[in-house]
N, C-alpha and C positions, 0 to 999 in steps of 0.2 A: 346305403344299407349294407352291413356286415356280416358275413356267415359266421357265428358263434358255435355251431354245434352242428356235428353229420352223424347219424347213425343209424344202425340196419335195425330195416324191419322185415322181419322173417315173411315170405310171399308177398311182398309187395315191393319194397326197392330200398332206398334210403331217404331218410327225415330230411332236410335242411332246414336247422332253427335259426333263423335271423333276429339281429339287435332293432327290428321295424316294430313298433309298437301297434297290436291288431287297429284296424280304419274300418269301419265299413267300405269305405271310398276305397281304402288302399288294398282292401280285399279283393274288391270288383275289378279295379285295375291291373292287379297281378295276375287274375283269372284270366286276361286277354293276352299275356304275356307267355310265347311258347320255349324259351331256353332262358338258362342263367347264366350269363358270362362272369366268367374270371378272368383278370388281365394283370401280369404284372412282370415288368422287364419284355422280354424277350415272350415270355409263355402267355398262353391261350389256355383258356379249358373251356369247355360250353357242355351243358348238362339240360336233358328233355325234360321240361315240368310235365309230369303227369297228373299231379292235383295240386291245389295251393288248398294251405289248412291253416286254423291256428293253432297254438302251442303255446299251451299254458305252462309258464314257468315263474318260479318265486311270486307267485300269485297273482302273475299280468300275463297278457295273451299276448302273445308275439306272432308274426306273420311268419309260415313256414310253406314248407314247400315239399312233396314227392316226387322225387327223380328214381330213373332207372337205378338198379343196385354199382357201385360201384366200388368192383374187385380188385383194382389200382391204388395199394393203402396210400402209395405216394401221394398222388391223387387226393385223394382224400384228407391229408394232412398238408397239402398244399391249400387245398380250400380255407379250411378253418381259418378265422381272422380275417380273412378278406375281402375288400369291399368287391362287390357286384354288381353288373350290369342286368338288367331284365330284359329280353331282347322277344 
């Protein structure tokens, strides 16, 4: 699964829209998952899931995610495109 998309949602944190096309299954199972890891080379990131949603995009439901806000634009533009661990 890919992070395609991070953006702020005012009082509550940041979206993460993933290329996971919504499951029932895959919904239930991401709901038992409590961090999203990103790995590549040398760096780390890991990000608290605080709700798993879907995200309706070009008119298919993708499997998304609410993570704390993340004030690190680095950060943030390091995620996009990349694949993820669900931990």
């Amino acid at each position: 699964m890919k992070i395609v998309d991070a953006c702020r949602i005012d009082g509550l944190g940041h979206a993460i829209v993933t290329d996971e096309a919504f499951t029932p299954s895959g919904f239930a199972r991401a709901r038992t998952k409590r961090k999203i890891r990103v790995a590549c080379d040398e760096r780390l990131v890991e990000l608290e899931i605080t709700n798993v949603e879907t995200v309706l995009k070009t008119g298919i439901d993708y499997l998304g995610f609410l993570v704390p806000f993340i004030d690190d634009e680095a950060i943030q533009a390091f995620i996009v495109n990349r694949e993820i661990e669900l931990v």
